[in-house]
N, C-alpha and C positions, 0 to 999 in steps of 0.2 A: 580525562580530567572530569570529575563527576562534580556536580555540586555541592557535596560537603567537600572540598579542597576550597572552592571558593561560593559566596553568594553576591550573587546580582542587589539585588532588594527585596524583601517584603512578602508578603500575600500577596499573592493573583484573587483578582477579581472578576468571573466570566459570566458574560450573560448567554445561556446554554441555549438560546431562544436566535441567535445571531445569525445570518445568512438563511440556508435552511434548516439551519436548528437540527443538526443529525448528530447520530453516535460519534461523530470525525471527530467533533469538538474534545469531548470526552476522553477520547484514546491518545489527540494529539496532546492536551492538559496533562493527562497521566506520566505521560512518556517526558516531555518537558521538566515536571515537576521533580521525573528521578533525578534526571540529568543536572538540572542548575539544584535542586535542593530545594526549592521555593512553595512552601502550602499554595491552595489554591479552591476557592468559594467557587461552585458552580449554581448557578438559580437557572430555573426556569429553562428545566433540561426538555431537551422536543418537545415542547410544548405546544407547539402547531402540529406532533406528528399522532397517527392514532393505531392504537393507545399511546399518552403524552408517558412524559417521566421513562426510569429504567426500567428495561427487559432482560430477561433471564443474560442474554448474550451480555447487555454493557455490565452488567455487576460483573461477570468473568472475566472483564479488561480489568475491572478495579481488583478484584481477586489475583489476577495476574502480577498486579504491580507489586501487591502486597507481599506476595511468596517469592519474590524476588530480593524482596529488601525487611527493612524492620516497621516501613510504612505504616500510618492509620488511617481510616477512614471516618466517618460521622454521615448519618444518615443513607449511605448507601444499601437500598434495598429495591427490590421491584417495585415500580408503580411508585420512587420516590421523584420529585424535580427538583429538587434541590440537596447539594451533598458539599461536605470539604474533604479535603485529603491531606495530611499531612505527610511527608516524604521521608523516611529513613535511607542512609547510605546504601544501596547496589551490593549485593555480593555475587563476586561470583562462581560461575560453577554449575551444574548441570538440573535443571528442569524438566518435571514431566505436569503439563499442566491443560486440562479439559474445558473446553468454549461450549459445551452444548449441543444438541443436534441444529438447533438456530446459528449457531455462530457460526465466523468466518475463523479459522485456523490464518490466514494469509492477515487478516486484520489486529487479530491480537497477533503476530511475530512481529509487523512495523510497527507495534505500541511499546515493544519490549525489545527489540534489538538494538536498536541506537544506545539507551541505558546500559545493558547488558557488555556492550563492547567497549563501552566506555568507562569500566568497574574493571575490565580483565578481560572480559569473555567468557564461552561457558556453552556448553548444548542445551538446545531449547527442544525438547520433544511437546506437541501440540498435538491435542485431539477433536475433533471436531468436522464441520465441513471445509473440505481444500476447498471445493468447488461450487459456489453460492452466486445467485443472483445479487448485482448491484454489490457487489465485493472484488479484487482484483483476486484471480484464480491463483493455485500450486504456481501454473504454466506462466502464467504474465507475471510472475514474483522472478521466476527463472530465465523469463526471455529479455525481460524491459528492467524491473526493478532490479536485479539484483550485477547490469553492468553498471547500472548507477553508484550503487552502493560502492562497487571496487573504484570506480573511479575519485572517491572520495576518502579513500584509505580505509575501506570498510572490508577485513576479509569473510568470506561470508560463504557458506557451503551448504546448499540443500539436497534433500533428500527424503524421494516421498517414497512409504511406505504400504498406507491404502488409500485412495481417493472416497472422499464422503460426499454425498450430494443429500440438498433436501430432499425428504427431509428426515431421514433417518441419521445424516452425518455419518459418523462412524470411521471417518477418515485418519490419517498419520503421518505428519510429515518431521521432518529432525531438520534444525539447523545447526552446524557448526560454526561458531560466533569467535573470530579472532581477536585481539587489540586490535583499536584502531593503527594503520603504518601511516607512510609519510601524506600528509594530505597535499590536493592541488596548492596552485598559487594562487589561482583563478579558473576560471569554467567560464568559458563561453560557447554559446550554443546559436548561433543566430540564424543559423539555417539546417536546415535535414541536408541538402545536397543530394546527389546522385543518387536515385534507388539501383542497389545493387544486388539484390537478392530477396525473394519471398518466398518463404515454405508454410505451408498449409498442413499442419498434425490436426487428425482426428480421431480420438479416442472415445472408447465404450467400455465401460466398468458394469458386467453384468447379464450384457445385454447380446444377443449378436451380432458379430464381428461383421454381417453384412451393411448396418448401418453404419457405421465407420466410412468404408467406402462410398456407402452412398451421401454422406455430407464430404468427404473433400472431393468428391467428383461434383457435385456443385459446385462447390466454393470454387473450385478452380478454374469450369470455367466461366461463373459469374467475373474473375479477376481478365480472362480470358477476353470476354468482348469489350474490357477495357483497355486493350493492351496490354494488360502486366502477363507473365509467364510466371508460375508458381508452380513447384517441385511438390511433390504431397507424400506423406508419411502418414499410412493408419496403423493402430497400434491398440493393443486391449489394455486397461489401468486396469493393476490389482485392488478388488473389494474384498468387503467381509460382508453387508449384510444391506449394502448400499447399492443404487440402478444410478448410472446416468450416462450421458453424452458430451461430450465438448467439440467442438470447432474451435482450432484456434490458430490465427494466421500471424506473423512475426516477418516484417517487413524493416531488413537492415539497410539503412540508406550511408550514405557516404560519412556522414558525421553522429547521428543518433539512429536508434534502435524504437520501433513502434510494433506492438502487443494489442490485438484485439481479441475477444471471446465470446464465443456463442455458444449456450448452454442446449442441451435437447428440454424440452417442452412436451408437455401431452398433444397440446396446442397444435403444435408443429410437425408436416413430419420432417426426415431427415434432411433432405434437399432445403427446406426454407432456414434449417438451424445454420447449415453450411451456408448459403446464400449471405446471412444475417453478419457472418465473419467477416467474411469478402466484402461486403456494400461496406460496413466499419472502414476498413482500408482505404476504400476508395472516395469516402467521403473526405478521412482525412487532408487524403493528395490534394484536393479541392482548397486547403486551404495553405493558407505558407506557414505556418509553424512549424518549429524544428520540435517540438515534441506533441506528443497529442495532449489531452486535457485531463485523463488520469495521471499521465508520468508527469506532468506537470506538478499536479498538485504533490506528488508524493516526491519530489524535487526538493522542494523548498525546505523541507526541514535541515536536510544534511547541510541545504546552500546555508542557511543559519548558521548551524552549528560552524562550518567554515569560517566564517564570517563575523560570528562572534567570538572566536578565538578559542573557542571549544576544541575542536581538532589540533591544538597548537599555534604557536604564534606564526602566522604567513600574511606576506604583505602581497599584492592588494586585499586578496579574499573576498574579492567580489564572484558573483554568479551573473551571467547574463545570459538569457534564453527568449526563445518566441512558443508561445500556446498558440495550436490550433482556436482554440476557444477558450475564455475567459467565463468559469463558471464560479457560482455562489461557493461549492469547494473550496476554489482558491484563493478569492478574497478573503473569506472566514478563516484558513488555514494561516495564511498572513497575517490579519489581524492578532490571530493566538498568539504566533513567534514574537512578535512585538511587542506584545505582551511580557513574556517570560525574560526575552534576550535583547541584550542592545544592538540589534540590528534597525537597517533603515531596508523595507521593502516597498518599490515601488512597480504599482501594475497599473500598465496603461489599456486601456479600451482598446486600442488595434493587437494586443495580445504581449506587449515585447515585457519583461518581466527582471528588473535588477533586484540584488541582496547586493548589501553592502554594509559595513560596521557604518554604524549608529556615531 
């Protein structure tokens, strides 16, 4: 149910300066505005961040939304801070669409899948970087986000192609994007429970397969003198034209799934990338949220769209979870939904996090 079937109300009004004022704002706005149909003013985009205003990568979420639907824009250009968007209906159907050597491939697919699935569906082929600093990797789209997704009636199929790292990018991944099917009734998550399994993958695109080995023999047993026992799988990603590294540890506990990543570094050598995985992990445990603080935030939307009857009419359609950590992400990500949809989200300070119709 897309937002030209139905409108909420009005213009959005964002102040693009909000929490800490990052790209998130932007992509969540975007993706919002397909789905309910709702134009929307952005001012005062990063404006704390340097350089402030749009960069090559956020125009290409705006570019994305566009090639998807009949959308417009006003003022979107590099080095703008202020932009509006107006929204045309979703079609759908299959996509081949370029993020840059800067961009995140994994951050334009959650600007553009919820929309996409919610129009029909369609293949989303993305070029860019999988695998980017301060971005949720190929590998945590595939380990964390994407049982989330099915859990929420989202069917959802990836498939990567070549891994891109900065900063040449160069990477390729395909989603296959189903209808939405039957959504939850509710979701509750209020604890991890039982860790029951940890695997340690470390891949090299480029590079020698000995480094591989030498970060999950770290990382394993950095997990090691913490108690945990982790399985480790290394393995080469197919490149074209791109060098890098990943660590990345996926820790299935009794009720939810946690996704950390560690990128290789000039910086670093292999042992401290692997280390950097493992310590993620273990900091987590330290805390009692049932999810960590990325999936958290990238939680909330879908718990929305439930919630406000977007996936269909389901009674209660409430979402209730615990964050490890309660970051500026997640309040600001809140805020936006609130904005667009009649939902009621409340986050509290010790972490615990309800959606519920408004």
């Amino acid at each position: 149910m897309t937002g030209h079937d139905r409108t909420d109300s009005g213009l959005v009004l964002l102040d693009g300066s909000m929490g800490e004022g990052g790209g998130h704002i932007l992509r969540s706005a975007l993706c919002l505005s397909l789905i309910t149909g709702r134009p929307f003013q952005l001012t005062r985009l990063r404006e704390h961040r340097e350089p402030p205003g749009l960069r090559p990568q956020h125009l290409a979420y705006v570019r994305g939304a566009e090639a998807l639907s009949t959308s417009t824009s006003e003022g979107a250009a590099v080095g703008a801070s202020d932009m509006r968007f107006t929204p045309g209906p979703v079609r759908a159907g299959d996509y081949l669409l370029e993020v840059g050597t800067a961009g995140s491939t994994p951050l334009l697919f959650q600007c553009l899948v919820y929309p996409l699935a919610l129009a029909g569906g369609g293949r989303l082929t993305l070029r860019g970087a999988t695998h980017l600093q301060n971005s949720p990797s190929f590998h945590a789209l595939t380990g964390a986000w994407l049982p989330v997704a099915r859990a929420y009636g989202f069917p959802v199929q990836l498939s990567l192609t070549h891994a891109g790292f900065y900063p040449e990018g160069a990477g390729e991944f395909t989603a296959e994007v189903g209808a939405p099917e039957e959504p939850p009734l509710r979701v509750d998550l209020p604890a991890r429970g039982v860790l029951r399994e940890v695997r340690v993958m470390s891949f090299v695109g480029g590079l020698p397969f000995g480094v591989a080995e030498r970060q999950s023999r770290a990382a394993v047993a950095a997990l090691r003198e913490r108690g945990i026992l982790a399985e480790a799988d290394n393995r080469p990603l197919p490149v074209t034209r791109s060098q890098g590294t990943v660590t990345f540890v996926l820790a299935q506990f009794e009720h939810t799934v946690a996704a950390f990543t560690s990128l290789g570094d000039r910086a670093l050598d292999a042992e401290a990338v692997g280390r950097r995985a493992a310590e993620a992990l273990t900091r987590f445990m330290e805390t009692g949220g049932a999810l960590d603080e990325h999936l958290a935030e990238q939680l909330l939307l879908p718990a929305a769209l439930l919630a406000s009857g977007r996936l269909g009419p389901v009674t209660p359609g409430i979402t209730r979870f615990t964050t490890a950590c309660v970051t500026g992400e997640l309040t600001t990500q809140a805020e936006v939904l609130r904005r667009f949809l009649p939902v009621d989200i409340r986050v509290e300070p010790g972490g615990a996090v309800e959606v519920r119709p408004a």
